[in-house]
C-alpha positions as a printed Julia matrix, in Angstrom:
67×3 Matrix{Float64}:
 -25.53  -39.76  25.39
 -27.39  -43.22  24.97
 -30.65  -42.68  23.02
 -33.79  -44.99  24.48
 -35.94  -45.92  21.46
 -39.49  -46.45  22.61
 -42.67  -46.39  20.56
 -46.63  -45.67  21.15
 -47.96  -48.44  23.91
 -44.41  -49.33  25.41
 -44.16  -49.89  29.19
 -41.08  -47.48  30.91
 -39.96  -48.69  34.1
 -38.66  -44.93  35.68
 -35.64  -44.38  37.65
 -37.85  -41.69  39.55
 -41.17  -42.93  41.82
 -44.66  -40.54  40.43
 -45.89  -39.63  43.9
 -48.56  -42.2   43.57
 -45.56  -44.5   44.61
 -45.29  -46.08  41.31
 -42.33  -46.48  38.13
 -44.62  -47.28  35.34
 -45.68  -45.55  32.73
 -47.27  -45.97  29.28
 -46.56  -44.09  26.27
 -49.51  -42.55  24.26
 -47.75  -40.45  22.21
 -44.32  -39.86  21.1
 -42.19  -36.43  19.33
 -39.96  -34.03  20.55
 -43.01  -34.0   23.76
 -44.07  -37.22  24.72
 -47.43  -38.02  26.28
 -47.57  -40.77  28.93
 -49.92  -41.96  31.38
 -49.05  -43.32  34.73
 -49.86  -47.36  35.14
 -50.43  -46.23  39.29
 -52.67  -43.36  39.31
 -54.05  -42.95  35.49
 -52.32  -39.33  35.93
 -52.24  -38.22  31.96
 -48.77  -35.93  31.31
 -46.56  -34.34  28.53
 -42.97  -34.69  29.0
 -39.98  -33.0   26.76
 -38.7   -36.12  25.18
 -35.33  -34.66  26.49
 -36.38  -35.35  30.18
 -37.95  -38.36  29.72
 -35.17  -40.08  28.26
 -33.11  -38.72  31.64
 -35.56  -40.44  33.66
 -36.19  -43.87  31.84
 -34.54  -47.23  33.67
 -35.9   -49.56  31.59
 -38.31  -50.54  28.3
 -40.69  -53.05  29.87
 -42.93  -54.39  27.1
 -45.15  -53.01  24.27
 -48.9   -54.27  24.24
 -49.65  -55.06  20.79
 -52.63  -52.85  20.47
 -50.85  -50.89  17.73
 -49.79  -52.52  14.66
């Protein structure tokens, strides 16, 4: 199994559309649950890290807001 590394304010592109229509979302939180918000919508969701990492296409970007 490939493990994704992403950290707090990273960009995932999703393999998966949110029924909003769009693949991006933004990571607020990270553990074994990880809390992301959808870039589309502004839908606010905790994930099993297990699930997430299923679902993940791509690591866009990070935003710099956290050091």
């Amino acid at each position: 199994m490939n493990v994704i590394k992403f950290d707090v304010g990273d960009i995932l592109q999703m393999k998966k559309e949110h029924p909003c229509r769009s693949r991006e979302m933004k990571v607020l939180r990270t553990g074994s649950d990880v809390r992301v918000v959808c870039l589309g919508c502004g839908r606010d969701m905790t994930v099993p890290r297990i699930k997430l990492e299923k679902n993940i296409k791509n690591v866009i970007a990070h935003d710099g807001e956290n050091p």
